[in-house]
Each structure stands twice: as structure tokens, then as C-alpha cells.
C-alpha positions in Angstrom: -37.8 -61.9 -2.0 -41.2 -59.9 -1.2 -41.9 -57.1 -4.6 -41.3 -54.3 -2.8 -38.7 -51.2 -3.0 -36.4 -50.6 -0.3 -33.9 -48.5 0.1 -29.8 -49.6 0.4 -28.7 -46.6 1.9 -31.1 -46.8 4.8 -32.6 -50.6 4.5 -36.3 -48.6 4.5 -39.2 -50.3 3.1 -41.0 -47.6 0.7 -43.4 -49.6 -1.0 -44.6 -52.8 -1.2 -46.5 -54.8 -4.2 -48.6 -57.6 -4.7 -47.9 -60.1 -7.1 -50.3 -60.9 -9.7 -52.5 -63.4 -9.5 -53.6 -66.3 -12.2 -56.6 -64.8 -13.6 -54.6 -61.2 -13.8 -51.4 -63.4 -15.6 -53.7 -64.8 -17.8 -55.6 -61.8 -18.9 -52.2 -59.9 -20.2 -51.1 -63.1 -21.6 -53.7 -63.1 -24.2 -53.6 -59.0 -24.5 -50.0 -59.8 -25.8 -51.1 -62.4 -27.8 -54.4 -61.0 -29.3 -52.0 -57.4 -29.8 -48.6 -59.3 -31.5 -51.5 -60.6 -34.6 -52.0 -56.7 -35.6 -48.3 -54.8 -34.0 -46.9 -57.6 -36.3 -48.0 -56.1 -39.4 -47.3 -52.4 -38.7 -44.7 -50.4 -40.7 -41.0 -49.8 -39.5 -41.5 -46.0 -39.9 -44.6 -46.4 -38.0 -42.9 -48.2 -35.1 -40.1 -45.8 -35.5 -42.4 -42.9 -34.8 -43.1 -45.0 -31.4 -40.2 -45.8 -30.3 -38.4 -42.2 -30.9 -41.7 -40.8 -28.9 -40.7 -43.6 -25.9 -36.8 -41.8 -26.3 -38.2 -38.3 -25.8 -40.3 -39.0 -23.0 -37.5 -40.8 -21.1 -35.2 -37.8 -21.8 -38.5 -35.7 -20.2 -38.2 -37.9 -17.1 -34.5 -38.3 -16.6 -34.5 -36.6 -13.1 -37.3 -38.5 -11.7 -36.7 -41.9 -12.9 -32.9 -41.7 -11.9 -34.0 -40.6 -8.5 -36.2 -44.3 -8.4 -33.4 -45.8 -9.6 -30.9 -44.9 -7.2 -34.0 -45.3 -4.3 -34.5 -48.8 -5.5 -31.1 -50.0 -6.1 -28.4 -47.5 -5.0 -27.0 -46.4 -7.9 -25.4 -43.0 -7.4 -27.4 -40.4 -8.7 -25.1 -39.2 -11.4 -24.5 -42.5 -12.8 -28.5 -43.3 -13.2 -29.3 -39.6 -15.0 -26.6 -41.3 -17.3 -28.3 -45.1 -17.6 -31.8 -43.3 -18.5 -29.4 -41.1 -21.4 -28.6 -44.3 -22.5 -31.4 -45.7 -23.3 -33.2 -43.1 -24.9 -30.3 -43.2 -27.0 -30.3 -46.9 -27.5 -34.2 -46.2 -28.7 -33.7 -43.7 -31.4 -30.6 -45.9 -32.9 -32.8 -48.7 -33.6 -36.0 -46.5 -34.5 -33.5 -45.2 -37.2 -31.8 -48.7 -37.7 -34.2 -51.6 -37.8 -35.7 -51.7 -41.5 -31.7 -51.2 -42.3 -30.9 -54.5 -40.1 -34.3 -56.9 -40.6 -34.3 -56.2 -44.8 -34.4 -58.7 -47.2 -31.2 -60.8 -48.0 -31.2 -61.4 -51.3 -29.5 -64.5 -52.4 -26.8 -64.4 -54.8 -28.3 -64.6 -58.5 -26.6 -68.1 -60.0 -27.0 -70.2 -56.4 -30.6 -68.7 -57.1 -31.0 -70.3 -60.9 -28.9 -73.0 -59.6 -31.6 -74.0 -57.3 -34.3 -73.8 -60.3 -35.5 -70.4 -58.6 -35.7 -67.0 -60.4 -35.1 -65.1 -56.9 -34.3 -66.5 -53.7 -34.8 -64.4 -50.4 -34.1 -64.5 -46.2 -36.7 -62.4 -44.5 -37.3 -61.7 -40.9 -40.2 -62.3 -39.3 -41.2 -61.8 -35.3 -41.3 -64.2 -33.2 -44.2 -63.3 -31.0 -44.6 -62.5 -27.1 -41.3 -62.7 -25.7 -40.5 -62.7 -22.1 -37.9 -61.0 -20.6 -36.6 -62.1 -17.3 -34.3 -59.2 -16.3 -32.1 -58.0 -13.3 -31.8 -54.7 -10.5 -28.0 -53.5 -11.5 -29.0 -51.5 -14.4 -32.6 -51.9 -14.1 -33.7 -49.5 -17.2 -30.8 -50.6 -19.6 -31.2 -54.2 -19.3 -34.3 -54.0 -20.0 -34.6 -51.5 -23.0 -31.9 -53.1 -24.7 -33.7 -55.9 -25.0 -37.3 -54.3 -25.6 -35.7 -51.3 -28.5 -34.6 -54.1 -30.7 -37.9 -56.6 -29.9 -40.0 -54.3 -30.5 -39.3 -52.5 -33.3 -38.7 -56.3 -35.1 -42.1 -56.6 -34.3 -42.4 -58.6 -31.3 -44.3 -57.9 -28.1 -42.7 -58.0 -24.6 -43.3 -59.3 -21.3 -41.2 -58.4 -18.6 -40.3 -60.3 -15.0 -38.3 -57.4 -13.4 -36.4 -58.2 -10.3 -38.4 -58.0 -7.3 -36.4 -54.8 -5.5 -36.9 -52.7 -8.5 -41.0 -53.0 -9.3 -41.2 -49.0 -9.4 -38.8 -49.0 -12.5 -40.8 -52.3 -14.0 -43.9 -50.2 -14.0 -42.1 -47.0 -15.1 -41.2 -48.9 -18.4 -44.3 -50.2 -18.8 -46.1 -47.3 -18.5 -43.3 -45.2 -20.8 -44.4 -47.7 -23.5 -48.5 -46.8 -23.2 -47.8 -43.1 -22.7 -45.5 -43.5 -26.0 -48.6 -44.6 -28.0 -47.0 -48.3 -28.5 -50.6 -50.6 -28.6 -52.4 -52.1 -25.0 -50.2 -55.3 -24.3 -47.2 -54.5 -26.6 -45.1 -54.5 -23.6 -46.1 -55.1 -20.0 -44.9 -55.7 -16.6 -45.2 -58.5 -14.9 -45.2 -58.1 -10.9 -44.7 -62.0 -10.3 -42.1 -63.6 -7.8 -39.9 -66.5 -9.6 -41.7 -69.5 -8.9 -44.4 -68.1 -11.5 -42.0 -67.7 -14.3 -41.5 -71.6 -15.5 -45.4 -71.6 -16.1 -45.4 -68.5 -18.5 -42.4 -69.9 -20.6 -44.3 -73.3 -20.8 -47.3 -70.9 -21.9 -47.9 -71.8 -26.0 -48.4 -68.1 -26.5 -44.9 -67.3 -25.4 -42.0 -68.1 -27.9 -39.2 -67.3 -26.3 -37.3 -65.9 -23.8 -34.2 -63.2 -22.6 -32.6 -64.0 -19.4 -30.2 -61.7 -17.7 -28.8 -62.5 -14.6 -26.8 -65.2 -12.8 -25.8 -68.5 -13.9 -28.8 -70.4 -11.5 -31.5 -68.4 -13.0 -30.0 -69.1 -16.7 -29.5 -72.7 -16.1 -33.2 -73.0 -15.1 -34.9 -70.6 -17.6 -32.9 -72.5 -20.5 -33.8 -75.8 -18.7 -37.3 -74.8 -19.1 -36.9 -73.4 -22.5 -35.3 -76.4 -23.9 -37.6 -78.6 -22.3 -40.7 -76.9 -24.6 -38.2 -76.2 -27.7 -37.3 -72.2 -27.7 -35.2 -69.9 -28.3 -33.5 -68.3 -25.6 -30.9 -66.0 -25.1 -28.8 -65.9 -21.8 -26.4 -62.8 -20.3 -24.9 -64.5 -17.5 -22.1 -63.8 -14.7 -18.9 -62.2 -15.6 -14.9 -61.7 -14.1 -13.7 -59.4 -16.6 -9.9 -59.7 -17.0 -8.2 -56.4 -16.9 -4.7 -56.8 -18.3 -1.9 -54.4 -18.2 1.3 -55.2 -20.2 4.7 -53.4 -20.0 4.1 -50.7 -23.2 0.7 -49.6 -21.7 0.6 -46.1 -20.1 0.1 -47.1 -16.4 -1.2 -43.8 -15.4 -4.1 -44.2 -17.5 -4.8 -47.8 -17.3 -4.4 -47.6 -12.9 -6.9 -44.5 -13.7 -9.3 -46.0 -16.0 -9.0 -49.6 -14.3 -11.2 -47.6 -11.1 -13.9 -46.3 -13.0 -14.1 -50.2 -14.7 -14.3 -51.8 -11.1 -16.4 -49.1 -9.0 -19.2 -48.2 -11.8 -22.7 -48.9 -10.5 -21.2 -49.9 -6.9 -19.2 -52.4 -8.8 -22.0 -54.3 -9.0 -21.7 -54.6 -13.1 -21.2 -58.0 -14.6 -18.6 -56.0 -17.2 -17.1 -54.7 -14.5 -13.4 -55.2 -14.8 -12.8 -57.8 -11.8 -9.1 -60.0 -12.1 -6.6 -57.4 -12.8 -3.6 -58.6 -14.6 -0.6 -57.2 -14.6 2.9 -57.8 -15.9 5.6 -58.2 -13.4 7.9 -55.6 -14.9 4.9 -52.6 -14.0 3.2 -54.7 -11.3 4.2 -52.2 -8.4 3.4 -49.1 -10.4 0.1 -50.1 -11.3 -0.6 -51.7 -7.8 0.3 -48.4 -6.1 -2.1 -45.9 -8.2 -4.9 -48.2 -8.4 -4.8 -49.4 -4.8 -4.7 -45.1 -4.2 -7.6 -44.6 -6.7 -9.9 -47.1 -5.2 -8.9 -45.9 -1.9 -10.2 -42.6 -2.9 -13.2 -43.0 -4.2 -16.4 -40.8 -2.2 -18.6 -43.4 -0.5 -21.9 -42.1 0.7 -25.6 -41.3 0.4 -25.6 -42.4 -3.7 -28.3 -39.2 -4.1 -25.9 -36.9 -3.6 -24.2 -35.7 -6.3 -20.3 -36.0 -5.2 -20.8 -39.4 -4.3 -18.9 -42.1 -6.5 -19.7 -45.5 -4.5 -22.9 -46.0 -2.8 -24.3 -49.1 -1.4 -25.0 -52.6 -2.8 -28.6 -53.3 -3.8 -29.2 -55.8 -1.0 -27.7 -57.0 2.7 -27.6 -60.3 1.6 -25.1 -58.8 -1.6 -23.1 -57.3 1.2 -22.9 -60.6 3.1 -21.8 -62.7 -0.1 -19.3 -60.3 -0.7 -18.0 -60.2 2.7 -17.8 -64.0 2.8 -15.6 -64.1 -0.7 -13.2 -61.7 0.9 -12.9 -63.5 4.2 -12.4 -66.4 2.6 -9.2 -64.9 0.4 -7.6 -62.5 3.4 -7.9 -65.9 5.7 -6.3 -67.9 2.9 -3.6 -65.7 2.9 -4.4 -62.5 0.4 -3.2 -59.2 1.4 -5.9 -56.2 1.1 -4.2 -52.6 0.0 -7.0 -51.0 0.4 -10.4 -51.5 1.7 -11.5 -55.2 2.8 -13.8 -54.1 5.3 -17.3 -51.8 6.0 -16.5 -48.2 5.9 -16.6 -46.1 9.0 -19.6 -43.5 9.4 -22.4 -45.6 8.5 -25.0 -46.3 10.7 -27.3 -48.0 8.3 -27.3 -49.4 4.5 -25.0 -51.7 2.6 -21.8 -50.2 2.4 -18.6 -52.0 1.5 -15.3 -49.7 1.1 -13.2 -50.3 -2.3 -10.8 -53.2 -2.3 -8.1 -54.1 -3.4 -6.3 -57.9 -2.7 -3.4 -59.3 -4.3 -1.7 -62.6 -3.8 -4.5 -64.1 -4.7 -4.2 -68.3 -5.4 -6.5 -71.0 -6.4 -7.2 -72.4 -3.1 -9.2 -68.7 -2.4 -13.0 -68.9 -3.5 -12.5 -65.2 -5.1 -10.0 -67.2 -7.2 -13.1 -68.6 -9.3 -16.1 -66.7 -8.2 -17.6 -63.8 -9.6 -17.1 -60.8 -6.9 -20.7 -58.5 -6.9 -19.1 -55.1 -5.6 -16.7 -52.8 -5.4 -13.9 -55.5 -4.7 -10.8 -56.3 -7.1 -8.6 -59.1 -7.2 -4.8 -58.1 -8.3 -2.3 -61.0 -9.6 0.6 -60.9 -11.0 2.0 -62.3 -14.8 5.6 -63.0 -15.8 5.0 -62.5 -19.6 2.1 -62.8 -22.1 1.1 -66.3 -22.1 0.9 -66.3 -18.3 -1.5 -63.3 -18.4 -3.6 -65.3 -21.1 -3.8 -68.2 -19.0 -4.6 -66.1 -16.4 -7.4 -64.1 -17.7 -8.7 -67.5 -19.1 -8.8 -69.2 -15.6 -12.5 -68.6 -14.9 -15.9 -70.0 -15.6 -17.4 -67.2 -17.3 -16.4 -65.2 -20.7 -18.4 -62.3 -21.3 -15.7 -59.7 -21.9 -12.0 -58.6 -21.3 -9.5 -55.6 -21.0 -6.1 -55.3 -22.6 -3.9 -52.5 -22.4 -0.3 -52.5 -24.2 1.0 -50.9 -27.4 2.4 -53.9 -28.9 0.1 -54.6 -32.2 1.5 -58.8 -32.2 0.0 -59.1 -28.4 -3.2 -57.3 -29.5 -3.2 -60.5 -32.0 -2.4 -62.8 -29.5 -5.0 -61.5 -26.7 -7.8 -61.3 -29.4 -7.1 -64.8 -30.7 -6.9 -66.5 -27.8 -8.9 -64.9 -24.7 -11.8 -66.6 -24.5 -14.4 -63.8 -24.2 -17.6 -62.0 -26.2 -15.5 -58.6 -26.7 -11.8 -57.5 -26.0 -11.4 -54.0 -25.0 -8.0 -52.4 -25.9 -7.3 -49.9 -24.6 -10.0 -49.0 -23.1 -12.8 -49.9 -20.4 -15.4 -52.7 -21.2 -18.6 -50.7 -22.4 -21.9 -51.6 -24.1 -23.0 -49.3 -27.4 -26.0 -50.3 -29.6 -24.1 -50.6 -32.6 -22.0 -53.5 -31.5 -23.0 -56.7 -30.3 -22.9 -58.1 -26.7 -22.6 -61.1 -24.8 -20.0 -63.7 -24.0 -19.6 -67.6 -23.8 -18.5 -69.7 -21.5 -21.2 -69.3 -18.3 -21.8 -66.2 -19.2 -24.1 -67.3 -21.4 -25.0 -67.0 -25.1 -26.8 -65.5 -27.7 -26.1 -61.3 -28.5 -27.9 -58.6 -27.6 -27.4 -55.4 -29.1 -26.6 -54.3 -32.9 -28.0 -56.1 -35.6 -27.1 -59.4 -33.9 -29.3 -58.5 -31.3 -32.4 -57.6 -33.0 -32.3 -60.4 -35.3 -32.1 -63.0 -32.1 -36.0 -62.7 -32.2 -36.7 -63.7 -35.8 -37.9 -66.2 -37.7 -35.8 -66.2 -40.7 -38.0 -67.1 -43.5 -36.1 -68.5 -47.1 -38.6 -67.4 -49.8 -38.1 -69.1 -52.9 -39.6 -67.7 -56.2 -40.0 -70.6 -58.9 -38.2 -69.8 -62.5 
């Protein structure tokens, strides 16, 4: 894929970029070396001060950077004001948060005498450069909620942005240097793939944040493992959304829309497998099926619209192929299943809905990229937790009933990073992320998150 931006709605080429070369690689390599020795030993409240400057100037720039966003990607307008909103909010959390989360553990006083030590400590200590290898969908979020935490632990980052989002790369980078943060504390690499395994091997690098899908993980971690660090992998998703007979079905068919359409559906938290109980099965199916069917699909930089088109033709082809593949295997589409009418050019795909979806259907185990939902149906609980189980990935889940013993039941056994009751899948900087499975490992996010790029130290004080 060439390092250019162009534009989903139209397929327009607006700019292009050339990769870096070797010497230009090499120079910021040792700038984020020789400027981790000295960021290393600044102050939290100095850092702080930073990172809450970084949050002000994104809240400056929130019209024009959403505007790039939705140009590079096709995110509706509305929805990347709010991804901007985010972060700067993300920022200021751990600016106020990370001497809290990275202070000393003190070890309890007798296990410290036991030991033949007067005091016995756990501190954290950065890592070093850290390169982030990070994907279009939310192409400012992904990023700072790796780069808040790193840097205000006291690491330096290094960023390998997708290749159709190199305007918002640069943005962050420059954000960063306009914020006052130190030349080389965090830059933007404009590099294709194949140049990523030699900057991981790099000695100067020490470890590494992958978002993205389960090929690029496999291979970063490959790398990674191969010269012994740390990485931490966000991976695919197929979100289970489950609805059980005490839920209220007007809210869950209204809520389970917004989880399956946000960001052009094109959101690995999306809500993808929606399972519902048999006894509300055609209640549900009818208000969802009229929700999706509802939603506005056009030109994502106006402000009414609600679906715009996926990031890439190729994305519209994949997804094409998964439904294809279920409608000719016998699944029947209430809604959508095809490209809407009135669009000359760009990747549009209308809302869908399937149900009778079975195992012989590749949508069955495959994780679906847009604004496409599969609908099944369970006879009781431990068919929806089979169900919502039958997938490769983990990352999180959806349950909506009243009944406290099957909120037990769904958070003991679904095997996922986070179960939303309730409620629709979200990410906060307060609580930690990620999943298992294929969808990776690792957390980002809370103190989990900023603690993933540590060296915890055990200092031991002699009697």
C-alpha cells in the first residue's frame, strides 16, 4: 500500500508520501535514543505539564484534525470531532494519574525483615524507545492511548501509522513538538511494512505495541520473541452481543445499532454476533433489522450522516466476499446485503443484517470489517454462552438481561477481556483494555496499561 491519503468517499488521491529512507530511519532512531537518557529523568509534574499542553492543543484543533480524519479514513465527521475529544481527555487523565499508578510498592513490613531487609520496594522504571505499530480505524485514539501512558512513564515513542492515514501520523507527531515534549520523544515514522522487522530487531528499541489484525500480530510478536521483548498485541475481534429474555428489547435493539455501525462498523469492539434468546428473538430481530435499515449513509463530512464508507476498496471487497459466501450458503439478509443506491463513487456498503447463520458460512468464524451483523438464535443460557464463545478471538462482549445469577454466569464463563452489561462495549482510560484469545494480549489503558512499559525494579534495603 503506497503512503498516501485518499479519500473513501470519492477514491481521490490527495497526497502522496515518501517513505523514509535508511540514513533518515537511522538518524531518528538515535534522536529517540540519545533523548530517552535525559526524558527518563524528568519529573511527573513536569511531564504532566506536557502532556496537559498536548490535551489543550488537540481540543484547539478538533475541527481541523477531524476533517483529516474523516478525508483519510471516512469516519463521519461527527464521530471524529468526538475521537479527537477523546483523547485529549485520555491525556489529561494520565497527566493527572501517572505518579498515582508508577509509585513505589512498598512491601509488607515482616516479608521485608523476613528476607533480612529493613525495607523492601517495586519501582517502575521506563523501558526506553518503544515502537508502536498502529491502525487507520481510529487513527488518533489508537495511537494516544498508547503514547499518554508511554510517555508520561517515561518512555519515548516511535510510531509506524498505517499507510492511508500519514496526514494524522504527522499531526501527532507534530502535536507532541508544538506541546514542548523534547526533539525525538515521539516521532512518526513514514515507512511501508517491510521496514518494520528491522527497527524491532534495532538494540535501541525495547519493545513494541501492535494494533491491528491477527497477521501483523503474529509477525510483529514473531519478531519480538525472536530478539526477547516485550510486546503487547490488540488483535481482531467478533464481539458477542447477547440479549436474554428480562432485557428491555427496545433499548438493547436501539443501542445494539450504534454498537455495530460506529466508525462505519469498522471497530474491532464493534458488537458483531448478536445473540438472542428465542423467547424475544423476533422482537429484537424486527427493531434492529429497522434500525440498521435506517441509518443515513452518505458523504461522512456532512453532519447528518451516520454511515459513511469503508477506509479502503479492497475492505469493501472482503466484506462483500464474507456476505456472499453466507447468503449463498443459505443466510437470509433483513436488511442491507448489498451496495447502496446513489453512489457513483467511494466504498459504500448498506447496513446488514443476516440471520440463520451456520458453521459451514465463513461469517460463521471470521471477523466482519463493516457495517454487517450476523443474527442467531439461543434456546436458553448455556447455548448463548456457547455461542458467544464460538470464535477465534476474545476481546470483549455484550450482555443484556436483568437476572443478577446470569450476570454470574456470562462473566465467569465468556471468554473475553471485558463484559459489558447492559450496555455497549466502550473504552475509558480508567479501565483496562484488551482481550485473549487472538485478539491478543497484554492491556492498554488504566494503570495496567501504563505499567506494560516498565521495568519493575525490586529494591532491597539491607537491615
Amino acid at each position: 500500500m503506497p503512503i498516501a491519503t485518499v479519500n473513501p468517499a470519492n477514491g481521490e488521491t490527495l497526497k502522496t508520501y515518501d517513505a523514509l529512507g535508511t540514513e533518515e530511519i537511522e538518524r531518528r532512531l538515535a534522536a529517540a535514543e540519545t533523548t530517552f537518557r535525559t526524558y527518563r529523568t524528568t519529573s511527573f509534574a513536569e511531564r504532566a505539564r506536557l502532556m496537559h499542553r498536548a490535551a489543550d492543543l488537540l481540543d484547539e484543533d478538533l475541527q481541523d484534525i477531524g476533517r483529516v480524519m474523516t478525508l483519510e479514513m471516512g469516519k463521519p465527521v461527527k464521530q471524529a470531532r468526538a475521537e479527537a475529544a477523546k483523547c485529549a481527555k485520555a491525556m489529561r487523565w494520565y497527566a493527572d494519574h501517572a505518579e498515582e499508578l508508577l509509585a513505589d510498592e512498598v512491601a509488607d513490613t515482616a516479608d521485608a525483615k523476613d528476607s533480612g531487609a529493613s525495607r523492601v520496594l517495586a519501582r517502575y522504571r521506563p523501558l526506553g524507545p518503544v515502537l508502536a505499530v498502529m491502525p487507520w480505524n481510529f487513527p488518533l485514539w489508537q495511537v494516544v492511548r498508547f503514547a499518554a501512558p508511554a510517555l508520561m512513564a517515561g518512555n519515548v515513542g516511535l510510531l509506524k501509522h498505517a499507510s492511508n492515514v500519514p496526514q494524522t501520523a504527522l499531526y501527532l507527531e507534530d502535536l507532541f513538538r508544538r506541546a514542548g515534549f523534547p526533539e525525538g520523544c515521539f516521532q512518526t515514522l513514514l515507512i511501508g511494512s517491510g521496514a518494520v522487522e528491522g527497527i524491532l530487531r534495532d538494540p535501541r528499541v525495547k519493545a513494541a505495541t501492535l494494533t491491528g489484525s491477527e497477521p501483523a500480530g503474529r509477525a510483529v510478536a514473531s519478531v519480538a520473541g525472536d530478539e526477547v521483548k516485550k510486546t503487547v498485541l490488540e488483535l481482531g475481534g467478533s464481539d458477542p452481543y447477547v440479549v436474554m429474555p428480562s432485557a428491555d428489547i427496545d433499548r438493547a435493539a436501539r443501542i445494539a445499532v450504534t454498537a455495530r455501525a460506529q466508525n462505519n462498523g469498522q471497530s474491532c469492539i464493534a458488537a458483531k454476533r448478536f445473540i438472542v434468546h428465542t423467547d424475544v428473538f423476533d422482537a429484537f430481530a424486527e427493531r434492529f433489522a429497522a434500525g440498521m435499515r435506517a441509518l443515513r449513509v452518505g458523504d461522512p463530512l456532512e453532519e447528518e450522516t451516520e454511515v459513511g464508507p469503508l477506509s479502503t476498496e479492497q475492505g469493501r471487497a472482503d466484506l462483500e466476499e464474507l456476505v456472499d459466501d453466507a447468503v449463498g450458503n443459505g443466510a437470509t439478509v433483513l436488511c442491507g446485503g448489498e451496495r447502496p443506491d446513489g453512489f457513483r463513487s467511494g466504498w459504500y456498503y448498506a447496513p446488514t443484517v443476516l440471520t440463520d447463520i451456520t458453521p459451514a458460512m465463513r461469517i460463521h468464524q471470521e471477523e466482519t470489517f463493516g457495517p454487517v451483523a450476523t443474527l442467531y438464535r439461543a434456546a436458553g443460557l448455556a447455548e448463548a454462552v456457547a455461542l458467544a464463545n464460538d470464535t477465534p478471538f476474545g476481546l470483549s462482549s455484550n450482555v443484556w438481561t436483568h437476572d443478577e445469577a446470569e450476570v454470574e454466569r456470562f462473566v465467569r464463563d465468556l471468554e473475553a477481556g471485558g463484559v459489558f452489561v447492559n450496555g455497549m462495549t466502550a473504552s475509558h482510560p480508567a479501565f483496562p483494555f484488551g482481550g485473549e484469545k487472538r485478539s491478543g494480549y497484554g492491556r492498554e489503558l488504566s494503570g495496567h496499561g501504563i505499567r506494560e512499559f516498565c521495568n519493575i525494579t525490586t529494591v532491597w534495603h539491607g537491615a
